[in-house]
N, CA, C and O of each residue as an XYZ file, in Angstrom:
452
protein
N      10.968     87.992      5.113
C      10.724     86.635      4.694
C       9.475     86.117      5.394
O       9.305     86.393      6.581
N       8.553     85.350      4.693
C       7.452     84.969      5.026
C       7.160     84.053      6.303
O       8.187     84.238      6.956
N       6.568     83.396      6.857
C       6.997     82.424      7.779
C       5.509     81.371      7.667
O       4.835     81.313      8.695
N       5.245     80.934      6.998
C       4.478     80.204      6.380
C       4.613     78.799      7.121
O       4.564     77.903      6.278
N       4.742     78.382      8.215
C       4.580     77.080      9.062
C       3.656     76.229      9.197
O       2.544     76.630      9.542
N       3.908     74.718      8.936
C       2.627     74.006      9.396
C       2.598     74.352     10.878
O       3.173     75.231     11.520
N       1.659     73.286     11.256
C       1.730     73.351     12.721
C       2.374     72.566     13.238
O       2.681     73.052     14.327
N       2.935     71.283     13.104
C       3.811     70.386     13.336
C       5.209     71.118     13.576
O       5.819     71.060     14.644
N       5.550     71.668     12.683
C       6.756     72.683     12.595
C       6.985     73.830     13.704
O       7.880     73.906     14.547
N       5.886     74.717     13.444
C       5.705     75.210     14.841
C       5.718     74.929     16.277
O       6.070     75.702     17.168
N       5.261     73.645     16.401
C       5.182     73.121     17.692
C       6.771     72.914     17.916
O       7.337     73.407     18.892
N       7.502     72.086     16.860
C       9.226     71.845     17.635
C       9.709     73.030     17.359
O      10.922     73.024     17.568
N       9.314     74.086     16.971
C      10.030     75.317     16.921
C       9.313     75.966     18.293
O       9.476     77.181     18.181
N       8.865     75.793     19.065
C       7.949     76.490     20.234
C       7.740     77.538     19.613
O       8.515     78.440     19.930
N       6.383     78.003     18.210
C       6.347     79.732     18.343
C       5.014     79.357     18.258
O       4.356     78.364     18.567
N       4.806     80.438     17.751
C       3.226     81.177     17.663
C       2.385     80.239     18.482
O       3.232     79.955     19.329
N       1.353     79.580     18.816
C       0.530     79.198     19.656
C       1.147     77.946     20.542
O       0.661     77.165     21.360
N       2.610     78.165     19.906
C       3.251     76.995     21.245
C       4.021     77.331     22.021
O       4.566     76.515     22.764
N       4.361     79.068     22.073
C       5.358     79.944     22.741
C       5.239     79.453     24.123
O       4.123     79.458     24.644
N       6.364     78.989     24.839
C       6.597     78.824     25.979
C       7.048     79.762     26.824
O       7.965     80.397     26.303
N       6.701     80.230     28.266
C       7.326     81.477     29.009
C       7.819     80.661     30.025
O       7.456     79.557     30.429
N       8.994     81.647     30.468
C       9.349     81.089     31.941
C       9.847     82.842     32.250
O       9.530     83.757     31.489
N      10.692     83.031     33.551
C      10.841     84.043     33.702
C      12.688     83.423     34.548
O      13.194     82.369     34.932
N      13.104     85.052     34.435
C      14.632     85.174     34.909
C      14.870     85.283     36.677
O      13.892     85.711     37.288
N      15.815     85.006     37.310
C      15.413     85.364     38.617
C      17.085     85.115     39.142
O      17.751     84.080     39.119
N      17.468     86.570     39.638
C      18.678     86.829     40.006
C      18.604     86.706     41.724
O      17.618     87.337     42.105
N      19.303     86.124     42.801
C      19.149     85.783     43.936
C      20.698     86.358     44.429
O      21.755     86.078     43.864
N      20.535     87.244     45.648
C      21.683     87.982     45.999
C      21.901     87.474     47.377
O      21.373     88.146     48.263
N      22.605     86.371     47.756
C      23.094     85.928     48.833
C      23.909     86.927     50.410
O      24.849     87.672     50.131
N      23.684     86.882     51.156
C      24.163     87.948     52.460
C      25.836     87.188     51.926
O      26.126     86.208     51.239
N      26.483     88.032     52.516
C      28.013     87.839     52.332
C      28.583     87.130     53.427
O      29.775     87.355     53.637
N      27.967     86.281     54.210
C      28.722     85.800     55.608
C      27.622     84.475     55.697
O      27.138     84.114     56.770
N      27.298     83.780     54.308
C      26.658     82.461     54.170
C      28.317     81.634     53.618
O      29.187     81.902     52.790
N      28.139     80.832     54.361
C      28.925     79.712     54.451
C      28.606     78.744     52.796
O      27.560     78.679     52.151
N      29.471     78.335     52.618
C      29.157     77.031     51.332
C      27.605     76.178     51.582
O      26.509     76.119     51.024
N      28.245     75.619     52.710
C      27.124     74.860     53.290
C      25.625     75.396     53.049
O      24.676     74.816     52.521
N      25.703     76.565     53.549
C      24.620     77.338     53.784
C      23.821     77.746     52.897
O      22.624     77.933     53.118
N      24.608     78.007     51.347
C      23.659     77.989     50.179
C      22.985     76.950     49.568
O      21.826     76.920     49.154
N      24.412     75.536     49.553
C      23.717     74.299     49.132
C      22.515     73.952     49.779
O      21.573     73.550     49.096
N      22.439     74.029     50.729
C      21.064     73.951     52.226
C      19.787     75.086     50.958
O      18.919     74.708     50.171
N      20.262     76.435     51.314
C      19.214     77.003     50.634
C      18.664     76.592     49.492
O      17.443     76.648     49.340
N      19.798     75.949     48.180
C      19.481     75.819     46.741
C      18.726     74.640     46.584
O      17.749     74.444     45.860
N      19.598     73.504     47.744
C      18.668     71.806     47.825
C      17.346     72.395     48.509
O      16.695     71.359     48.375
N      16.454     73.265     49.138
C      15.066     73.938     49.888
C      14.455     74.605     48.697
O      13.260     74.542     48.408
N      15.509     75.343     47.934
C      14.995     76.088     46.680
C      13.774     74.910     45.622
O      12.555     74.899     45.447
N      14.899     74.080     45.150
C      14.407     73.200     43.882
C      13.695     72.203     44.609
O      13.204     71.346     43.874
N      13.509     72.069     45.699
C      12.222     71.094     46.417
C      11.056     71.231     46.847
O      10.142     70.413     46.945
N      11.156     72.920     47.250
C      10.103     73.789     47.745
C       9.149     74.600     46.484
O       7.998     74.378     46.110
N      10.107     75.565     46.052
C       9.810     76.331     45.326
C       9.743     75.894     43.800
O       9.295     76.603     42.898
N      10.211     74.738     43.670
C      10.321     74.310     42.168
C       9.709     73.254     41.922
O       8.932     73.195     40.970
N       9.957     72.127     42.797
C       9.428     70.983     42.255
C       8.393     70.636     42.655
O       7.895     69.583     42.256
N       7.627     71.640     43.792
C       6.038     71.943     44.747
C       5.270     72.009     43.949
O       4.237     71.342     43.878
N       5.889     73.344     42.747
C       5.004     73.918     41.986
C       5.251     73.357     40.759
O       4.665     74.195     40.074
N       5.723     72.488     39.897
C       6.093     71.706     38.901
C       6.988     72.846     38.089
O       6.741     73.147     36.921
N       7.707     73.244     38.611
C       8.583     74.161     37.801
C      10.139     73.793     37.646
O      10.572     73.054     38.530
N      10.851     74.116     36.861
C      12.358     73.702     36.605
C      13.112     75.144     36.990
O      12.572     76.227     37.216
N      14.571     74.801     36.992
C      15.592     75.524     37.025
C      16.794     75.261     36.806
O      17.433     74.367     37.361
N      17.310     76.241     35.737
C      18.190     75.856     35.082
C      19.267     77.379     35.183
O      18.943     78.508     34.813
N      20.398     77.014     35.709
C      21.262     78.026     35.845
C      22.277     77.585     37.051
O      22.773     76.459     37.084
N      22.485     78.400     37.852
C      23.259     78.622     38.606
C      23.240     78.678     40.388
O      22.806     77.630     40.866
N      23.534     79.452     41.143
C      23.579     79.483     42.257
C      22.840     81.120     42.880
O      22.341     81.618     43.889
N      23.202     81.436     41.495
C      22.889     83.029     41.947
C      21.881     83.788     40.611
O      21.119     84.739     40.788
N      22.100     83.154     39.422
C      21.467     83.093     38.556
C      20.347     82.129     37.747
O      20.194     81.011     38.239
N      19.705     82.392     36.786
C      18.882     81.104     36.450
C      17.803     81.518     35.838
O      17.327     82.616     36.127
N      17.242     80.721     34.900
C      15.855     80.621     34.379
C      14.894     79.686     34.578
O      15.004     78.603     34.003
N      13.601     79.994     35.574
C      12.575     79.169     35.630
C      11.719     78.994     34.465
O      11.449     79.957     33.747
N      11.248     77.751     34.220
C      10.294     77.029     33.116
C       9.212     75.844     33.951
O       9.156     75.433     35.110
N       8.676     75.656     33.095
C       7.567     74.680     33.792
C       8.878     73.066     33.328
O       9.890     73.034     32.627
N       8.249     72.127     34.033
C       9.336     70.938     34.305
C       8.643     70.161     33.043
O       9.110     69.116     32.591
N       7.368     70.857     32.487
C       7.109     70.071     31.268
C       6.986     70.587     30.416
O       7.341     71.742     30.652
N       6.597     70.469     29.191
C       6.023     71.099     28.160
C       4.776     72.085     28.440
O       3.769     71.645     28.993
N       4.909     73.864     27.911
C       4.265     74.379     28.315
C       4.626     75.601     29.238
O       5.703     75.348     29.779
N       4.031     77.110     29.717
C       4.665     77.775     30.008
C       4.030     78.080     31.558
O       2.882     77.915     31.971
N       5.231     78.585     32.236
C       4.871     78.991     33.835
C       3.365     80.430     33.797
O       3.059     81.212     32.897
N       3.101     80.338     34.417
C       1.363     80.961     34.761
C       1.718     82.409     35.369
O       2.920     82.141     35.377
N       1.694     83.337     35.735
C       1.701     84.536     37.007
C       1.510     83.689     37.938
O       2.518     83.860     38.623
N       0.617     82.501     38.681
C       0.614     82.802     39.643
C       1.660     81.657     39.901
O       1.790     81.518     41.117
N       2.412     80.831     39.227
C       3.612     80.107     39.258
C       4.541     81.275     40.294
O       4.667     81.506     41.497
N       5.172     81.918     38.719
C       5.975     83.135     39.340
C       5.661     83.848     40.498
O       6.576     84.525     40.967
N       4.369     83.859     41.183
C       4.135     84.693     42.559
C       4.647     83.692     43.881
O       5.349     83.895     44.871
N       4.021     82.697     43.426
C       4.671     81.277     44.157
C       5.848     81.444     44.702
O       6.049     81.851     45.846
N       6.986     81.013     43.579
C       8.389     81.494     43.592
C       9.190     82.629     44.520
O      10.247     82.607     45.151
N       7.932     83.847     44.235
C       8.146     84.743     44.618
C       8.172     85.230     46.402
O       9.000     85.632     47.219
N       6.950     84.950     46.361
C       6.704     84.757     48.349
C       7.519     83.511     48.667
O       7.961     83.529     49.816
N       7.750     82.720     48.143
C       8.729     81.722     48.873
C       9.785     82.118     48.994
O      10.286     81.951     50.106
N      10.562     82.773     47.998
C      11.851     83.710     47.882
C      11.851     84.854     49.227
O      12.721     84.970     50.090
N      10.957     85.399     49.121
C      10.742     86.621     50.472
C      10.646     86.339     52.132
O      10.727     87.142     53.061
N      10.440     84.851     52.135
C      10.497     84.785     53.513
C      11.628     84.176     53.609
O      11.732     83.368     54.532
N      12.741     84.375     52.734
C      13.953     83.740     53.090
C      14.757     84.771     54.171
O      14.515     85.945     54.455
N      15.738     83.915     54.623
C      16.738     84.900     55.693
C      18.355     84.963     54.944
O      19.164     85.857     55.195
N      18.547     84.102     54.226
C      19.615     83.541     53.768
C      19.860     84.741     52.120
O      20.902     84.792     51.466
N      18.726     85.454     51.864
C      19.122     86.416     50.638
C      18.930     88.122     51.077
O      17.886     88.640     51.474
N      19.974     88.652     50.917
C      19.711     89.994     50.764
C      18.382     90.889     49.963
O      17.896     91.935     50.392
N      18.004     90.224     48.815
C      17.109     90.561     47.721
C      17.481     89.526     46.679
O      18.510     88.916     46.391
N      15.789     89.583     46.068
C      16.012     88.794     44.712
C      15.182     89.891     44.137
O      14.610     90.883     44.590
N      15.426     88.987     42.228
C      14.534     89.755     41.270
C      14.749     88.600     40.453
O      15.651     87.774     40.315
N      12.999     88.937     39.683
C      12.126     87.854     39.245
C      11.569     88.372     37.893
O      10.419     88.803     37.971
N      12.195     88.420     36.575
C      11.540     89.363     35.768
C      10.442     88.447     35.089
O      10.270     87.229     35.134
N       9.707     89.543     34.391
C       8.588     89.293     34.043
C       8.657     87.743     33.324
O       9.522     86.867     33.324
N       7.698     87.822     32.892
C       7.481     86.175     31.915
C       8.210     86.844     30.784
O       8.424     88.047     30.641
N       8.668     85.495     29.736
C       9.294     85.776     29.021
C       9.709     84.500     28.069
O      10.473     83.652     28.531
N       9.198     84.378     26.738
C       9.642     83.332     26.124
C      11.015     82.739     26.297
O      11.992     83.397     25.942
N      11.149     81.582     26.799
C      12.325     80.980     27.064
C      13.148     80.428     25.925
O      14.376     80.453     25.997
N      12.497     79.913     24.838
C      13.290     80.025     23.415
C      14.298     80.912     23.076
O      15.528     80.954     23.045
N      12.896     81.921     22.725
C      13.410     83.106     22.035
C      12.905     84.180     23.082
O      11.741     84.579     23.129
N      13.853     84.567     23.857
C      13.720     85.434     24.854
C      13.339     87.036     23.693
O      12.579     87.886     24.155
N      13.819     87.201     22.570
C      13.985     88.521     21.999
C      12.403     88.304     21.608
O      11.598     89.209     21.827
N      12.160     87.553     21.254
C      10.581     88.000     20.607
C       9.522     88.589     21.899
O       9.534     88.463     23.123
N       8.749     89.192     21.050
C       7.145     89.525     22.280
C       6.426     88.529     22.630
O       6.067     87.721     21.774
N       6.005     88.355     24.198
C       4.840     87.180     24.079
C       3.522     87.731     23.529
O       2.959     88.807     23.735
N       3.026     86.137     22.379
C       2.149     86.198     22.256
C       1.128     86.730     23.204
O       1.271     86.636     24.423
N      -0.192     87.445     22.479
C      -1.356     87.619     23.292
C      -2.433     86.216     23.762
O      -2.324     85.386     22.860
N      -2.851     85.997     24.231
C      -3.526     84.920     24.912
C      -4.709     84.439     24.092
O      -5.415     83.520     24.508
């Protein structure tokens, strides 16, 4: 089937030149963190690492998908951000940060630039 879109259409559909990326990011907590001790990490997380860099998060405690907090998609060097801030933690065993990735429609390819 054809896909014949204005651009108006496209835009509230986020595709073709309005594809938005964010990326996935799984966070593996040490096993002898207290309750306390994550809320501490997660309230440092979304103040430091998220709302520093104008980025959102939406998920969980241990799971989640980063996006930009506005319209529009997170950069590489967003995600590297994220990333070294994540690494000098003491409070995680390991994380993982996958690539960019349309946040819509995670199944499609990102557009080329």
């Amino acid at each position: 089937m054809a896909t014949n879109r204005s651009r108006r259409l496209r835009k509230k559909l986020c595709v073709d030149e309005f594809q938005e990326l964010g990326f996935e990011l799984n966070l593996n907590f040490k096993e002898d963190l207290t309750d306390e001790a994550v809320d501490d990490f997660l309230d440092q997380f979304l103040r430091d690492a998220m709302e520093a860099n104008g980025l959102g998060y939406v998920g969980g405690d241990d799971y989640g998908l980063v996006c930009l907090a506005k319209r529009g998609s997170v950069s590489e060097a967003q995600r590297a951000q994220v990333e070294a801030w994540l690494k000098g933690r003491s409070e995680l065993i390991d994380f993982s940060a996958s690539p960019l990735l349309d946040v819509w429609y995670p199944e499609n390819p990102i557009n080329p630039a």
